[in-house]
C-alpha positions, -999 to +999 in steps of 0.1 A: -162+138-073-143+140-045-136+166-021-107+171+004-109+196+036-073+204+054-071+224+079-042+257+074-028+259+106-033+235+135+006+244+149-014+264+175-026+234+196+006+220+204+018+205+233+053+190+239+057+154+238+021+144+233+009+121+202-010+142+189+007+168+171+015+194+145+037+172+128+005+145+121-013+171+096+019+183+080+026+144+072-010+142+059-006+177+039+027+165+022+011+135+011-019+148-005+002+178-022+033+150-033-004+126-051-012+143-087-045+130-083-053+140-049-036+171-054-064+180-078-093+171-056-111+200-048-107+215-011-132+229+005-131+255+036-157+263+057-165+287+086-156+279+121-184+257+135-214+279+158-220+278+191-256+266+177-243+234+160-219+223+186-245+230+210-266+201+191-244+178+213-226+195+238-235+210+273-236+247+270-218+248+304-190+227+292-184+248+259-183+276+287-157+259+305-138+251+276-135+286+262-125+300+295-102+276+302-084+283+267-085+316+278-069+317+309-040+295+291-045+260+286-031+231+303-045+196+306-077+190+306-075+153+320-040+127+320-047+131+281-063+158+271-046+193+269-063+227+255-035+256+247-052+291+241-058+287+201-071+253+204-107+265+207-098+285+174-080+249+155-108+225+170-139+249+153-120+252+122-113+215+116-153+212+129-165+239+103-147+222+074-161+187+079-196+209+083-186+226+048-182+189+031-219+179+049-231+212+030-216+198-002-220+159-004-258+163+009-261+197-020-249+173-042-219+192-053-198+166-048-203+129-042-181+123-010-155+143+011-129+134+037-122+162+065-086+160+076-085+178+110-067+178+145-076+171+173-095+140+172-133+137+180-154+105+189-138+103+225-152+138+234-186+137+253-215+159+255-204+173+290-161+170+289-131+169+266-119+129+270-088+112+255-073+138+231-110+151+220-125+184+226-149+183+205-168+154+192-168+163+151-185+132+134-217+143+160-222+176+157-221+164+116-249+142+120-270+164+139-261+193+120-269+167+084-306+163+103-312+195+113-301+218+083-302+189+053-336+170+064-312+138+070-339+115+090-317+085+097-275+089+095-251+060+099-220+066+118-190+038+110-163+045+133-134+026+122-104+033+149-086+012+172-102+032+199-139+028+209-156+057+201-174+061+232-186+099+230-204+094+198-222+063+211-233+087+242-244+115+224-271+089+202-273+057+226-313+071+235-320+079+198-336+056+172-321+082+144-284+073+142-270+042+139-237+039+155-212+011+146-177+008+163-152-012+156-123-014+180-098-035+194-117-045+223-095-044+258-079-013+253-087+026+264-116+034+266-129+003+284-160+009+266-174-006+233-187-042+250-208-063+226-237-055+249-237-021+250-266-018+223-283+015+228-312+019+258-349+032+255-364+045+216-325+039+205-322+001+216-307-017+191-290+011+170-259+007+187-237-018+171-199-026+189-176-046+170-150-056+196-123-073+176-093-092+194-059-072+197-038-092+167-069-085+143-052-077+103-070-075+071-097-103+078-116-068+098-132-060+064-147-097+063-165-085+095-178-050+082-195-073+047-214-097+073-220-069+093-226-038+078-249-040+048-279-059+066-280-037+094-277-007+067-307-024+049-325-023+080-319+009+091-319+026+053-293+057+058-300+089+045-264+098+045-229+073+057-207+092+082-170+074+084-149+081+118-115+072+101-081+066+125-049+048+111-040+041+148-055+006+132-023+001+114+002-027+122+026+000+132+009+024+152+027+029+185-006+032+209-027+001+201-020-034+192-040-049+159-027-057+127-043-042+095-021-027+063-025-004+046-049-019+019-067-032+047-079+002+061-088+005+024-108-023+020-128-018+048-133+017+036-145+005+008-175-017+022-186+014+037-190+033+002-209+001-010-233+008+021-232+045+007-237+037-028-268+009-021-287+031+005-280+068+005-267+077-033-236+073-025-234+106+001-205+094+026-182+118+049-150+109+062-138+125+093-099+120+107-094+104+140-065+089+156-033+076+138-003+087+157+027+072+134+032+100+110+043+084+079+016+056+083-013+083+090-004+097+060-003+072+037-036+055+051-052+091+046-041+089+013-056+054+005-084+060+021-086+096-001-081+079-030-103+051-024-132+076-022-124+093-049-123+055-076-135+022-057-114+006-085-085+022-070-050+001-073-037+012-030-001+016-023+006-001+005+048+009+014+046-010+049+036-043+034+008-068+045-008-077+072+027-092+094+011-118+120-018-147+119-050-141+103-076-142+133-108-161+130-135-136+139-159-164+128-178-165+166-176-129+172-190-127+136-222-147+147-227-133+184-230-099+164-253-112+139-276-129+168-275-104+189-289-078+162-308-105+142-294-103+111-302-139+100 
């Protein structure tokens, strides 16, 4: 089974103008509620997240600074990033759920889950709030999976237009996660290079996908060459998913090409990875994906593609619209450069 976290009320971080907003979750909420079958999914709620597990990755001194600065009122953080005084409150929520579904897919209570929160996560580093992020979600999970389930190894897929350069800091020393990114490579954050491979005990655990601006459906041909031999390599004891629909064709902040069914599909090779090494026992968290209507209905592919990997997808906005790209070299620099055969 399947289980669903949605945050209640995220119309308190809020600021005028900015992409991310209210009006993303209340998209995402409609859709769920307006899908019989995801309507049933269970949804979970959990407490907001401790200090204790968010200070498994971040600075003490910065969740100090980011308190009082929500205190005193808010603002921006960076050219980006704005707090308001209840986003502390929104950010721990959204946190605490997708720590509720770790609780329940690694209990085995239910096979897989998919947190839907705001804001984002995987740009937020251990020390400051970067490019919409305050927190950085899909790490605290995976050291909170290790440190209260017994999860030795987790595998971190962040599939996003955007390089998800705070989780690869928070685990680019440590031989225990294994980070894969896939991005469209000359875009914020200017991070995500096929080099950057991890440093010291972690060397080789950090794997960047750097995919061409243009890139469609033909990504999820990169995740099966990729994915499952460095999964059967690094043998997972549970699949974490960074999920953002800012991927989609029509997403206004980033520039490749995938549909709908696309997202889907890629999805998909993931819960194969899940299935083969770990049981099944995969967690979706929400990233970016900043046209509403798309966000949503992506969320609820991806949702339902979790829930049956048989699943016929809906796909409204059509297929992929330009070129396929040939990621046929990039395919085999990745493969060298991580000996996979």
């Amino acid at each position: 089974m399947t289980a669903l976290t949605v945050l209640a009320d995220d119309a308190r971080h809020a600021q005028p103008g900015h992409p991310d907003r209210p009006a993303r979750m209340a998209a995402i909420r409609n859709a769920l509620d307006a899908d019989p079958v995801l309507a049933a999914l269970p949804r979970l709620r959990g407490l907001p997240a401790s200090r204790e597990a968010l200070e498994r990755v971040h600075d003490p001194a910065y969740l100090d600074l980011l308190e009082a600065f929500c205190e005193r009122g808010g603002g921006d953080l960076d050219v980006d990033t704005y707090a308001t005084p209840g986003s502390l409150a929104v950010v721990r929520e959204g946190c605490g759920n997708l720590l509720a579904l770790v609780d329940a897919v690694c209990g085995g209570d239910v096979a897989n889950g998919f947190a839907l929160a705001r804001p984002p996560g995987h740009h937020a580093r251990p020390m400051a709030a970067m490019g919409f992020c305050l927190l950085a979600n899909v790490a605290v999970a995976a050291r909170y999976a290790q440190a209260v389930h017994g999860a030795e190894r987790v595998l971190i897929v962040d599939l996003d237009v955007h390089h998800g350069n705070g989780t690869q800091e928070a685990f680019y020393e440590d031989p225990s996660v294994l980070f894969v990114s896939s991005h469209q490579g000359d875009i914020y954050p200017g991070t995500g290079h096929l080099a950057e491979t991890g440093a010291g005990a972690g060397a080789g655990t950090t794997v960047n996908l750097p995919v061409p601006a243009g890139t469609g459906d033909e990504l999820a041909d990169l995740y099966r060459a990729v994915l499952p031999p460095l999964a059967a390599r690094f043998r997972p004891d549970l699949v974490l998913l960074s999920f953002g629909a800012d991927a989609h064709r029509l997403d206004p902040l980033a520039g490749l090409d995938l549909s709908v069914a696309g997202l889907a599909d890629a999805v998909g090779v993931i819960q194969e990875v899940a299935d083969t090494h770990c049981g099944g026992r995969l967690v979706a968290t929400l990233e970016g994906g900043y046209h509403a209507e798309v966000l949503a209905t992506c969320v609820a592919a991806v949702a339902r593609r979790l829930a049956d990997p048989m699943a016929e997808i809906a796909d409204p906005f059509g297929p992929t619209a330009r070129r396929t790209r040939d990621l046929g070299t990039l395919t085999e620099a990745i493969r060298g450069r991580h000996r996979l055969g």
